[in-house]
N, C-alpha and C positions, 0 to 999 in steps of 0.2 A: 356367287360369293357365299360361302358357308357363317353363320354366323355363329359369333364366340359364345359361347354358356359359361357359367358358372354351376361349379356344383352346389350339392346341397346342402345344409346345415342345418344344421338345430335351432339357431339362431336366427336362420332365417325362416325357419320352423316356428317361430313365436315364441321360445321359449329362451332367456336370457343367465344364461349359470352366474354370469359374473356379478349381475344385479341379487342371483339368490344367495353370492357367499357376501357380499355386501349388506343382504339381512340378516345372515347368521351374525357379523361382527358387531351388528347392530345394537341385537337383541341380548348379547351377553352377560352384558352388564343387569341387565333386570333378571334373568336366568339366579344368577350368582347370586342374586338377594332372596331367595328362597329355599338356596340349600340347608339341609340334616345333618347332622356329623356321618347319619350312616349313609350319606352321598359320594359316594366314588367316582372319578374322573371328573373331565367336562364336557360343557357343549362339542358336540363336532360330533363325537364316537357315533359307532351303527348302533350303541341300544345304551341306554343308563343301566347303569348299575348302584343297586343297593345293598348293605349289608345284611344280608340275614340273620347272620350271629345277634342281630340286636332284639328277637325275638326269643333269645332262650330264657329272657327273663318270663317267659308266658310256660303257664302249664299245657294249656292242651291252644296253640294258636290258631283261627280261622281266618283268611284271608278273603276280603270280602270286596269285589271289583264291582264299576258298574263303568260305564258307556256312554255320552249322548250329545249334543247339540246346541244351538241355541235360536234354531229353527230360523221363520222370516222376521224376526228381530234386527239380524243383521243385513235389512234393507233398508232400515230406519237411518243403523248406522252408518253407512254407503251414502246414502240421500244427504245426511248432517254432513258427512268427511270428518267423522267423528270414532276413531279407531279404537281409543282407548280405555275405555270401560265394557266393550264387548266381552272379554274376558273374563271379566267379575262372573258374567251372565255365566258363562261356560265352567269356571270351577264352582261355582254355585248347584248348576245342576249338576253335576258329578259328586261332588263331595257331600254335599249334605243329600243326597241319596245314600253313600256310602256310611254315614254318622245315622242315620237310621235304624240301623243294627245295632247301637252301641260303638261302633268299629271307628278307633285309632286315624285319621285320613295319613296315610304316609305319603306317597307321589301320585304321581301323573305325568301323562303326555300326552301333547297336544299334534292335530293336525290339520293344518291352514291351507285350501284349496283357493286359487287366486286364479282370474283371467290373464292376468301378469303381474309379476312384482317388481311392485314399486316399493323400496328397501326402509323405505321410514315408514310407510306403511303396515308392513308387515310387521314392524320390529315396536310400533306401536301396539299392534294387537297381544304381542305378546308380553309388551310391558302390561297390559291387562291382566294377560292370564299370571303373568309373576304377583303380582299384586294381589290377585286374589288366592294362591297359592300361600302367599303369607296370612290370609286372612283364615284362611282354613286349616293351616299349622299345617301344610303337608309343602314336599319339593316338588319341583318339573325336574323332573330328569332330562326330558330329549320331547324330542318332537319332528313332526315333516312338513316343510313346506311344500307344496306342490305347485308347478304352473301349467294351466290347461286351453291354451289358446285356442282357438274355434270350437271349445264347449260352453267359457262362461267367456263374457263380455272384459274388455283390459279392467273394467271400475270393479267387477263380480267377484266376490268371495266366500267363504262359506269356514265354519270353525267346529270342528268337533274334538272329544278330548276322552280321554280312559282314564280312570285313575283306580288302584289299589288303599285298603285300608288292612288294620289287624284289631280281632276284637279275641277277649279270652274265650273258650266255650262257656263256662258257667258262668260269664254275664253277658250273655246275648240276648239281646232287647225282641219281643216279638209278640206275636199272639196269644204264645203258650203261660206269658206272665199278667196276662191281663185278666183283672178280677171283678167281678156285680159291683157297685159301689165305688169303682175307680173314677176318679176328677179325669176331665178332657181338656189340658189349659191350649189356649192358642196363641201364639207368636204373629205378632202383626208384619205386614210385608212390608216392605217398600211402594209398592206401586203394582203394576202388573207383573213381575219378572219376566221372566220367558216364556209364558205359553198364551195360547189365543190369541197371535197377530197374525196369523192367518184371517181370523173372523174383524179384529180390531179395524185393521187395514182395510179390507172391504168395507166395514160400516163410516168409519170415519173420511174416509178419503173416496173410496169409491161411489157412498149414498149421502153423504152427508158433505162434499166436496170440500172437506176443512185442509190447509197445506200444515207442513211441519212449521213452519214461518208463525202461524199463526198463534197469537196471545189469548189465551183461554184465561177468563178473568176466575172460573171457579177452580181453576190449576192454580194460579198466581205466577203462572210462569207461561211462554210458549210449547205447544203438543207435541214438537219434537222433544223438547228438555224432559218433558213428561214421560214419553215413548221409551228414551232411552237411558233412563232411573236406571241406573245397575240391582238385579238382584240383590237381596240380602242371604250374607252369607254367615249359615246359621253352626258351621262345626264347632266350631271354640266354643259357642253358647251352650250346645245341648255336650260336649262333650264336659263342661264344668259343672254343667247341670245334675249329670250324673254321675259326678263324683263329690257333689254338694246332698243328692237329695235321691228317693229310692223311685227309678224311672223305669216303669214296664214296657213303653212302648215308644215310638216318635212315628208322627207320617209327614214326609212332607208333602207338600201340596203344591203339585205341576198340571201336568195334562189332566184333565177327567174332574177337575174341581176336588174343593172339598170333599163332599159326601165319600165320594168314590174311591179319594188317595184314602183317606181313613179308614174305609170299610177293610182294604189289605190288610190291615194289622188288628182288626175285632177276629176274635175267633167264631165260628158257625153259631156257637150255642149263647153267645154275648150280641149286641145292639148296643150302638153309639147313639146319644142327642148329641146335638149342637144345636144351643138356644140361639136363633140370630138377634135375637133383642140387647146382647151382650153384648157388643158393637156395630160400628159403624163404617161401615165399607167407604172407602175415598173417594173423592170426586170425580176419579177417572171411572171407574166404576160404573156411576150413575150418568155419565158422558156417553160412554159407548152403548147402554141400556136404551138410553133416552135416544140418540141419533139414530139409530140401528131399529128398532122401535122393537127392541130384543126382549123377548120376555126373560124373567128369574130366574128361570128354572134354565132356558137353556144359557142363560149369563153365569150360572152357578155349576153347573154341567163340563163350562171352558175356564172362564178363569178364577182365581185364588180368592175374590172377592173382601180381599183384607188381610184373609191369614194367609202365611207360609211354610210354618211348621205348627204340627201340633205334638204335646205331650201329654203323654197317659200314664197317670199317677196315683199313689193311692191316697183318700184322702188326706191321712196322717201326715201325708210331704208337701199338701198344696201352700201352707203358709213358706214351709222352707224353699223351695220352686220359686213362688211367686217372689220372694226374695231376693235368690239367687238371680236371679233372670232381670231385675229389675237395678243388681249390683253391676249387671254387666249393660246397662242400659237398652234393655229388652223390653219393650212394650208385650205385657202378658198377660191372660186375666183368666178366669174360669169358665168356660163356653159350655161347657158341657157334663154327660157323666154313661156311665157303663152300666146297661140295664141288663138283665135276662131276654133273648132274643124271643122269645113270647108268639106273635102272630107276624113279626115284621119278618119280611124276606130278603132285606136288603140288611148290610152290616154297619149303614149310619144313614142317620135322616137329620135333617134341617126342618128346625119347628122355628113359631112364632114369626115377628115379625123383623126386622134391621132398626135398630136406633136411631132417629132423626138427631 
């Protein structure tokens, strides 16, 4: 007796189309709440489309893109079932990379890689990224869900995103405007944003066996609530900043710590301070130090330790800065300053001690 088969499917393949257009209908509505006038079409199409004609008001326009991630963050988020602030994290590091330069944030598109979708799920994640889209004054035009069964696990996700900005040529922020005498102000973070939970994750949970469940009395909250603080999202800030006050430079501060996102934007023949005495790094901070029995220098090396944007100003702007930054409720203060690169070989160094 021969026995009946079935063919094969897609579907039976692990991958489920109906559940992926059930996320696009999902997720519309938060889409829609972040478009530009020079937004063309909607969700569905094969690519967004933006007006370019809205650039003629620019004499010489540069278009200035960046790429990236939100690393093992979003295993925190997985573990909680907590979707919707991953997002922030992801237009956060896109966009304020992109405000860096000076540069306008216009769109983005995101791309969500899933062990399978599940449609509120997914359309959670992207109500994140819409929300932080608005936070950062630029659109999502499109984006790709993807499902990859027998690579990640059905709970497994992962988010990455592109976005575009426009800045004029003869006000591009960078090395080449930074002057001996320049103020170093720093923008406080939220918490860790997005980088070194690679290292977090292993000291806390793997050496220090803490769960997310857990109530950390020097947090005031439990270490998942903590974990998963959405970045702060700094374009609106530094892009009024510089049009309030006269800005040579901005860094932000992701992978490589302070010292090192700064040094990018000191030119060869300049040297950055940053007095640590000037504040005071958060709890979580001295949590992962202490647990981990992490010394400073490599705590300072991985994450933000407080700050997440810095700007480089000359002195004459640091009262109007500190103003301005302070109108948009921005914690800011003066960390530092732009010496002659003299005998240091590195483009910023971390002097004194942290503020108790």
């Amino acid at each position: 007796m021969t026995e009946k088969t079935t063919g094969a499917s897609y579907a039976a393949a692990g991958v489920d189309i109906e559940a992926g257009d059930r996320a696009v209908e999902l997720m519309k509505e938060w889409v829609k709440k972040t478009q530009r006038p020079e937004v063309l079409g909607g969700l569905g199409g094969f690519a967004g489309l933006f007006d370019a004609s809205a650039l003629k008001r620019y004499e010489r326009p540069l278009l200035a893109s960046a790429t990236d991630g939100v690393g093992t963050k979003v295993d925190i988020a997985r573990q909680l079932g907590v979707y919707d602030t991953i997002g922030h994290d992801l237009v956060a590091m896109v966009m304020d990379d992109i405000v860096v330069c000076g540069a306008e944030p216009l769109f983005m598109t995101d791309y969500i890689c899933v062990g399978k979708v599940h449609p509120e799920r997914v359309a959670a994640i992207v109500k994140g990224i819409a929300e932080g889209c608005v936070l950062a004054g630029c659109a999502l035009v499109g984006g790709e869900t993807a499902e990859h069964p027998g690579l990640l696990g059905p709970d497994d996700f992962d988010v990455a995103g592109a976005g575009t900005g426009v800045v004029e040529y003869d006000r591009l922020l960078g090395a080449d405007r930074i002057r001996t005498g320049d103020a170093v102000i720093a923008m406080a973070s939220s918490g860790l944003h997005s980088n070194g939970y690679s290292l977090v994750r292993h000291v806390l949970f793997d050496r220090a066996g803490m769960s997310l469940e857990s109530h950390v009395e020097e947090l005031g909250r439990t270490l998942g609530e903590e974990l998963l603080e959405p970045t702060k999202i700094y374009s609106l800030d530094c892009m009024a900043l510089t049009r309030t006050a006269e800005v040579h430079a901005y860094s932000h501060i992701t992978g490589g710590g302070l010292a090192a996102n700064l040094a990018r934007v000191i030119p060869d023949h300049l040297h950055a301070t940053v007095d640590r005495s000037t504040w005071t790094p958060g709890a979580v901070f001295d949590l992962v130090g202490t647990a981990g029995r992490v010394e400073q220098l490599e705590l300072e090396k991985t994450l933000n330790m407080g700050v997440g944007m810095m700007a480089v100003v000359p002195q004459q702007s640091v009262d109007v800065a500190l103003t301005a930054l302070a109108d948009r409720g921005v914690d800011a203060w003066v960390a530092g300053e732009i010496l002659d690169r003299g005998d240091h070989t590195e483009g910023a160094t971390l002097t004194g001690s942290y503020a108790s």
